[in-house]
N, C-alpha and C positions, 0 to 999 in steps of 0.2 A: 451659167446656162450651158458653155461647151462641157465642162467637165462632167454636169452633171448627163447633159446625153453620152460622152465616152464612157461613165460609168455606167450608164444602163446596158450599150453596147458588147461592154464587154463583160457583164453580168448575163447579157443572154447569151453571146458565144460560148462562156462558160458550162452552161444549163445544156446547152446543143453538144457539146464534144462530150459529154458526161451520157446522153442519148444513144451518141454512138459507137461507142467505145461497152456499152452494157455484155457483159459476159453470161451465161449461164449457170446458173447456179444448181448443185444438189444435194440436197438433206444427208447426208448420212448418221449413222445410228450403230454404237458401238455399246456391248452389255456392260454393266457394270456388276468387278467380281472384288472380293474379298480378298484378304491375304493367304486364305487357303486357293482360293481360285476358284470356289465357287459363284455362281451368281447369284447377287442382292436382290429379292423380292420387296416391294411394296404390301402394306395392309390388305390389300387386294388379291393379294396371289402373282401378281405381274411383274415379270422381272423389269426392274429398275435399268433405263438407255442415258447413256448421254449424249445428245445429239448435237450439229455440228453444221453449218452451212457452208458449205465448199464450192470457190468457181471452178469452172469447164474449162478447162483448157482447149481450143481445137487444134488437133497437127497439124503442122504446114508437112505437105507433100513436097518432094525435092526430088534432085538426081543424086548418083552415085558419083562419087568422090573418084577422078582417073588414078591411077597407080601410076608412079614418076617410073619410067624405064629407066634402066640396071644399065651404068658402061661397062 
């Protein structure tokens, strides 16, 4: 009975840092070209993307690095 409540404990601790730890994410979408380098249409007329989901990074904001003085 203990192990099984430390396993559920530490199964939702798991679930919770996975909550907030969540990054941003965004689609992007790059043509797709041929060996000449034009770009690949579909039966439709529509150029062919390969798309791609990519996290956010956010900057950290800092100071400027002091410069050692010169003897």
């Amino acid at each position: 009975m203990k192990k099984t409540f430390q396993l559920f404990c530490f199964a939702a601790l798991v679930s919770l840092s996975n909550l907030s730890y969540a990054e941003d994410k965004k689609k992007v979408c790059v043509d797709i070209k041929d060996k000449t380098g034009a770009s690949v249409k579909d039966a439709k007329g529509k150029v062919k993307q390969n798309c791609k989901e990519m996290k956010v990074h956010k900057k950290l904001e800092g100071t400027a690095v002091p410069e050692k003085a010169k003897k």
